[in-house]
C-alpha positions as CSV (number, residue, x, y, z in Angstrom):
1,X,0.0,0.0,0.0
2,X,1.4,3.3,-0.8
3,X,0.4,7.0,-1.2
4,X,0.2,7.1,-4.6
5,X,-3.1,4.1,-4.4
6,X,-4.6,6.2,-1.9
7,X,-4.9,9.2,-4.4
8,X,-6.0,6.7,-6.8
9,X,-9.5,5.6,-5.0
10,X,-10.3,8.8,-3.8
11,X,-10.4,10.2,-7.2
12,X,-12.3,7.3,-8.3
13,X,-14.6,7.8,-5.8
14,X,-14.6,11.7,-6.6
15,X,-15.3,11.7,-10.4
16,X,-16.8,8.1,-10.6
17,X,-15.1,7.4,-14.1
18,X,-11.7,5.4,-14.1
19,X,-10.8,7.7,-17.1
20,X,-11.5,10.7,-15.3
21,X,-9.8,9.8,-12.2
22,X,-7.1,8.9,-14.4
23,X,-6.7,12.1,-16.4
24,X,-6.8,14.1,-13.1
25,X,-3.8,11.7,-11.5
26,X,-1.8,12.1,-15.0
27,X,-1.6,8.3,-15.6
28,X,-3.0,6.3,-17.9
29,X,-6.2,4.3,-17.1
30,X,-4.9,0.6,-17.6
31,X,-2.0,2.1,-14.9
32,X,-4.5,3.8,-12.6
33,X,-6.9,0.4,-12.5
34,X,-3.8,-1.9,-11.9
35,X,-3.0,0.0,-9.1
36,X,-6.5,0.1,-7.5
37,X,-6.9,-3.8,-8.1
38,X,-4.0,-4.7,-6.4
39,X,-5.0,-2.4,-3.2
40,X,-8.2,-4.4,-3.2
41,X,-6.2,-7.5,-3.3
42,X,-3.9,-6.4,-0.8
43,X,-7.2,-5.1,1.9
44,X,-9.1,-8.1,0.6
45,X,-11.8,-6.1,-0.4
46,X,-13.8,-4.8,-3.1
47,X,-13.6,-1.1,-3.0
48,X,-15.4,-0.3,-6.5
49,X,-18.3,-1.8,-8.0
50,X,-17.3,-1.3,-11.8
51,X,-20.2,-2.8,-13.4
52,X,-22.3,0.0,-12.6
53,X,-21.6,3.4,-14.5
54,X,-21.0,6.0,-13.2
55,X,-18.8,4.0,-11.0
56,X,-20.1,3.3,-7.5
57,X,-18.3,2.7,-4.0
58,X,-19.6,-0.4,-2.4
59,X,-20.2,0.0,1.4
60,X,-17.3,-1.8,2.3
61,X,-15.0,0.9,0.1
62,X,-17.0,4.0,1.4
63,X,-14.9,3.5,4.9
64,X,-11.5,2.8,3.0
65,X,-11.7,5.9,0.9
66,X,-13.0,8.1,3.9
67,X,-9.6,6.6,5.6
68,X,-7.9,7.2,2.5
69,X,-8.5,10.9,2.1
70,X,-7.8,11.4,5.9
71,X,-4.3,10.2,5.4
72,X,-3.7,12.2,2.3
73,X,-4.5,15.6,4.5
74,X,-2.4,14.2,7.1
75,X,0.5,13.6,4.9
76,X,-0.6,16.9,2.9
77,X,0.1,18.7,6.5
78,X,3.4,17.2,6.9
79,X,4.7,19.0,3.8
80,X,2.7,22.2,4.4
81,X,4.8,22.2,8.2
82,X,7.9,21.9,6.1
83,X,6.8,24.9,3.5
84,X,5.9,27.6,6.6
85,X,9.4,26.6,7.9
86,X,10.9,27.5,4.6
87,X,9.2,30.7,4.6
88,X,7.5,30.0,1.4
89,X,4.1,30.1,-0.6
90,X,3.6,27.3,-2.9
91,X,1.8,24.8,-4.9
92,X,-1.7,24.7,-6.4
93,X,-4.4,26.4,-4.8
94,X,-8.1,25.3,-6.7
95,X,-10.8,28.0,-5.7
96,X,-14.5,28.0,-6.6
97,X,-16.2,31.1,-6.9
98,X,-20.0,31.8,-7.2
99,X,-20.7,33.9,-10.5
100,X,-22.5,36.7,-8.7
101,X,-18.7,37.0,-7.5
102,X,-16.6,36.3,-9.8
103,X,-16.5,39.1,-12.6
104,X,-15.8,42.0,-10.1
105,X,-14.4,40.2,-7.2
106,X,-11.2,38.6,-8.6
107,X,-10.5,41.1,-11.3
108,X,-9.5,43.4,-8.1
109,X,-7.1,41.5,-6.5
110,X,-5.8,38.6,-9.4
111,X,-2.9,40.3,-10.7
112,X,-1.3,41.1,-7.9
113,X,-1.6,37.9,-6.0
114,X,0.0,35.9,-8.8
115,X,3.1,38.9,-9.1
116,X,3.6,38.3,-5.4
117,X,3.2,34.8,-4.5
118,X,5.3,33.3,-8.4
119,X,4.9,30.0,-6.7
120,X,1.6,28.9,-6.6
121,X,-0.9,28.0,-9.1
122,X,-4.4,29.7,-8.6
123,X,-7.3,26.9,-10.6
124,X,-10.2,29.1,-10.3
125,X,-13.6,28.0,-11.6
126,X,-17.1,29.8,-11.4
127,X,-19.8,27.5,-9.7
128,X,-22.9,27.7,-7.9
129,X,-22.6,27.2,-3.9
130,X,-24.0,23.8,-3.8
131,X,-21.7,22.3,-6.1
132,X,-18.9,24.4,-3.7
133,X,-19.8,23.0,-0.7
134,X,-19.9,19.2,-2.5
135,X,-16.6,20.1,-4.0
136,X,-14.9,21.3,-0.8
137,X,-15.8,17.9,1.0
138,X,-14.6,15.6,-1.5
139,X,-11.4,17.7,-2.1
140,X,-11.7,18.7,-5.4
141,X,-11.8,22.2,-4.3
142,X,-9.4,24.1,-1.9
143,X,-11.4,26.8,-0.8
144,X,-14.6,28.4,-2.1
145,X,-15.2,32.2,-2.1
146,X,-19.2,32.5,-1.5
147,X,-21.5,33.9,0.8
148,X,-22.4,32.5,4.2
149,X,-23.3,31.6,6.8
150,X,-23.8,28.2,5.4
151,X,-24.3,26.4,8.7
152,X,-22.5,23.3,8.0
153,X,-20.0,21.7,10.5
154,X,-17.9,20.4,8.5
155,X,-17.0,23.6,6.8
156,X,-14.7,26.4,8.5
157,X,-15.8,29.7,7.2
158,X,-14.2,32.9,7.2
159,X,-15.4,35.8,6.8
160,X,-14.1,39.0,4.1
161,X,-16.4,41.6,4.2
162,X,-19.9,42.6,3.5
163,X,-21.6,43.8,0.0
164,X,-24.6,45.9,0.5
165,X,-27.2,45.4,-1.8
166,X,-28.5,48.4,-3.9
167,X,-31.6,48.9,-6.1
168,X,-31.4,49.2,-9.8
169,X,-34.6,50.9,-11.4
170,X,-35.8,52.1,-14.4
171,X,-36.6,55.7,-14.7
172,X,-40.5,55.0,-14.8
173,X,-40.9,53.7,-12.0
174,X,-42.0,55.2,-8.4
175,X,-38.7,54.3,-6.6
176,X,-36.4,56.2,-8.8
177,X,-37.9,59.3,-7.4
178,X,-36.6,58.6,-4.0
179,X,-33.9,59.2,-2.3
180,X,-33.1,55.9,-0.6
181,X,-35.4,53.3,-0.4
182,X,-37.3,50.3,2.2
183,X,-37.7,46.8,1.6
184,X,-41.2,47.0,1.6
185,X,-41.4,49.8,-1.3
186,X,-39.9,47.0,-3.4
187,X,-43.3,46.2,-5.7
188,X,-42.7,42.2,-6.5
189,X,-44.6,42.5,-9.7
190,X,-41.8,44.5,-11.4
191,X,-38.3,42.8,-9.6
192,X,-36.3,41.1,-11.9
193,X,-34.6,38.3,-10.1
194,X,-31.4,35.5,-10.9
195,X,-33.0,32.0,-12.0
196,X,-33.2,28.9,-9.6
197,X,-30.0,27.8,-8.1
198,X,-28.6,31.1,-7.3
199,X,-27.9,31.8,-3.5
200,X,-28.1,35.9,-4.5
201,X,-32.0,34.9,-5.8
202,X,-32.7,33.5,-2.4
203,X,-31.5,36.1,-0.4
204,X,-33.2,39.0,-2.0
205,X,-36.7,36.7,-1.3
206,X,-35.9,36.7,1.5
207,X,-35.4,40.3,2.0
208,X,-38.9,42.1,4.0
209,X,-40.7,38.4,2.6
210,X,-40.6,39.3,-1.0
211,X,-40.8,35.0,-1.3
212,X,-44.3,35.4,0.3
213,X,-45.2,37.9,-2.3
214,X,-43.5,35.9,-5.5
215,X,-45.7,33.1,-5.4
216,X,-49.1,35.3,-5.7
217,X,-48.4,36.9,-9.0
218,X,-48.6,34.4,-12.1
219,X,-46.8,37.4,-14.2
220,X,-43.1,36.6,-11.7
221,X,-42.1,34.2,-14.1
222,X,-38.9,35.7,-15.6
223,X,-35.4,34.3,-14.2
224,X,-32.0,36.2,-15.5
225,X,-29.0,34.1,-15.8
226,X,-26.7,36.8,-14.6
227,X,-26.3,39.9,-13.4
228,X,-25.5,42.3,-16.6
229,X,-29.2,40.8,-17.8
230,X,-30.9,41.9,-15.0
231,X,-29.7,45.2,-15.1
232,X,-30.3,45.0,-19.2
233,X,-34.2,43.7,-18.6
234,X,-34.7,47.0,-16.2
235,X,-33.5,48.9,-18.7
236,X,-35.3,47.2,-21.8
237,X,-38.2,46.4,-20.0
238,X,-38.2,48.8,-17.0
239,X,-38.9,47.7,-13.5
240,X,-36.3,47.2,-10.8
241,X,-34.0,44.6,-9.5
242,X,-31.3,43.9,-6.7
243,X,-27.4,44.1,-7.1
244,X,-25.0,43.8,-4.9
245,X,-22.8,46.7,-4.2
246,X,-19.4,45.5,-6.1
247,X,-21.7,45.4,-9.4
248,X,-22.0,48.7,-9.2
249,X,-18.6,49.3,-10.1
250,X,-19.1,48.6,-14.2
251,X,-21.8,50.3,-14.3
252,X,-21.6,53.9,-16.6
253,X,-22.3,57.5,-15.1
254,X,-25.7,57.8,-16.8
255,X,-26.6,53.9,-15.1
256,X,-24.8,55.0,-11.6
257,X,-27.8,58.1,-11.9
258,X,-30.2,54.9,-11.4
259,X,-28.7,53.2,-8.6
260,X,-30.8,54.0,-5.4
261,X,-29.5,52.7,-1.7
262,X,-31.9,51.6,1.2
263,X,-32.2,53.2,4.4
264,X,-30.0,51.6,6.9
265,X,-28.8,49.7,8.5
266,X,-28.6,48.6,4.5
267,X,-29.2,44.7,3.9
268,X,-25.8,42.7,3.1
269,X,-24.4,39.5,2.1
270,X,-21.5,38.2,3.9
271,X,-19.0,36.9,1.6
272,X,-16.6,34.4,3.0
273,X,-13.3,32.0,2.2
274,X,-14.6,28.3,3.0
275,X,-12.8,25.7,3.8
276,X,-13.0,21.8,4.6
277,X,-12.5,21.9,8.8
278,X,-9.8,19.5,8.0
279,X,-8.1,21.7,5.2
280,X,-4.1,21.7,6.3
281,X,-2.6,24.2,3.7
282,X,-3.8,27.1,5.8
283,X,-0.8,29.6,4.7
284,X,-1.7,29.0,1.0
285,X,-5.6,30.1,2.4
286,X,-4.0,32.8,4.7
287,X,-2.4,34.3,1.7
288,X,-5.5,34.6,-0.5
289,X,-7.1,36.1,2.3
290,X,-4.8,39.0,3.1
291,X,-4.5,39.7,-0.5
292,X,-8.1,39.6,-1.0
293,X,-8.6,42.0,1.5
294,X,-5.8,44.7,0.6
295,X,-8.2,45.4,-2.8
296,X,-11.4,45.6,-0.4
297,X,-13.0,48.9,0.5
298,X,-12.6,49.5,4.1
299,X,-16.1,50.1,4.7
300,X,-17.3,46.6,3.7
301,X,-15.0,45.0,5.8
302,X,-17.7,45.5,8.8
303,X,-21.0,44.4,9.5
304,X,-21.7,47.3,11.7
305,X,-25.2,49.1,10.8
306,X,-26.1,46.6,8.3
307,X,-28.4,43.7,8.3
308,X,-26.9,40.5,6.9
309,X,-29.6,38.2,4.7
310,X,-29.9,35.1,5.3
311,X,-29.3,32.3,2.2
312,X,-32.4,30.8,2.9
């Protein structure tokens, strides 16, 4: 039994394909199911059933893998004590990011991690927060940059600052003709709002009950894929939506003139760096963190005055 197996199952048992697993490992399939077979010969136990497909781990295997990946973090820490002793930053870092996020989030604050830290390789992908969370306890993520709380113990998160949310309207409607605005002068029959599956849509639901609202108006059907077409179906279509505050910051002078802020304390979503509660390479995370936070406004950095909203 060696390292090397161990990495072997547990990417199995992460992508369910053998060809998968063995792409992501860098070996060759026949090499990569040779190596797993023996293992099972070695344990005297069948730790895949490979007749099914997408692969499945029998119940026997589910403990061995679980083992598995526990020794790989353990050996994993064991190099990551020898790194902070050496003073250095290194190796591959893979970060998920929601998409409400990513476009002005990690333009800020990209450059300049990579120019200081030459060492490590940022994998950065856009995904929803479910598939995150999934991804950060199987290991196939590092760390995910979302918004919390999430509420789940076997996540540590950490928090980076808080985004207010602002109200985008078109020029017909009543609200542009104030000066800041209340959750409950928010008219559900003209809010534009993210399709299913988007933490953001959930929280501004949830803002003053707009949810309770939503499901008595046959007309709320619409559901934009991202933010840039919300803010094009209030101005195609007029109406209103939600954005959160870093959107803001693309928008032109004649758009900014449309933007109107609630009354505090202002409603916010708490953004976060997520990580497994048994993730070792904590100066990689560290790093990300501080960096992250030099290209941050000060004044989202608190939650003072401001009402955090809930995911769900």
């Amino acid at each position: 039994m060696n390292f090397q197996q161990l990495e072997y199952i547990v990417a199995v048992d992460t992508y369910r394909r053998f060809a998968t697993a063995a792409e992501k490992c860098f070996v060759t399939q026949p090499t990569l199911s040779m190596m797993i077979q023996k293992l099972e010969e070695e344990l005297g136990a069948k730790i895949f059933d490979r007749s099914k497909q997408p692969v499945v781990t029998t119940e026997v295997g589910k403990p061995i893998v679980e083992q598995a990946r526990v020794i790989l973090k353990e050996a994993a820490f064991l190099r990551e004590l020898v790194r902070e002793r050496q003073g250095t930053v290194s190796g591959e870092l893979k970060v998920g990011i929601i998409p409400t996020l990513a476009p002005y989030l990690l333009p800020m604050f990209i450059k300049s991690f990579l120019k200081k830290y030459p060492l490590v390789r940022l994998v950065i992908t856009e995904l929803r927060t479910e598939t995150i969370v999934e991804n950060l306890k199987s290991g196939v993520l590092d760390v995910g940059v979302m918004v919390t709380p999430l509420g789940d113990r076997q996540l540590t998160e950490m928090p980076l600052f808080y985004e207010e949310f602002v109200v985008y309207t078109a020029k017909e409607e009543p609200l542009s003709e104030k000066k800041y605005v209340l959750a409950e002068d928010i008219d559900v029959k003209h809010l534009w709002l993210m399709e299913e599956g988007h933490c953001m849509r959930s929280q501004i639901l949830n803002l003053c009950e707009l949810r309770k609202q939503a499901t008595n108006h046959t007309n709320f059907h619409y559901e934009a894929g991202s933010i840039e077409t919300l803010v094009k179906m209030v101005e195609a279509n007029a109406g209103v939506t939600i954005l959160p505050e870093l959107a803001i910051k693309d928008l032109s002078a004649w758009q900014l003139r449309q933007v109107r802020y609630f009354k505090d304390p202002a409603p916010v979503r708490e953004v976060s760096l997520v990580i497994h509660r048994h993730y070792v390479r904590r100066k990689l995370v560290d790093a990300l963190r501080e960096e992250i936070l030099r290209h941050i406004p000060p004044g989202m950095k608190e939650s003072r005055q401001r009402e955090v909203v809930q995911i769900g």
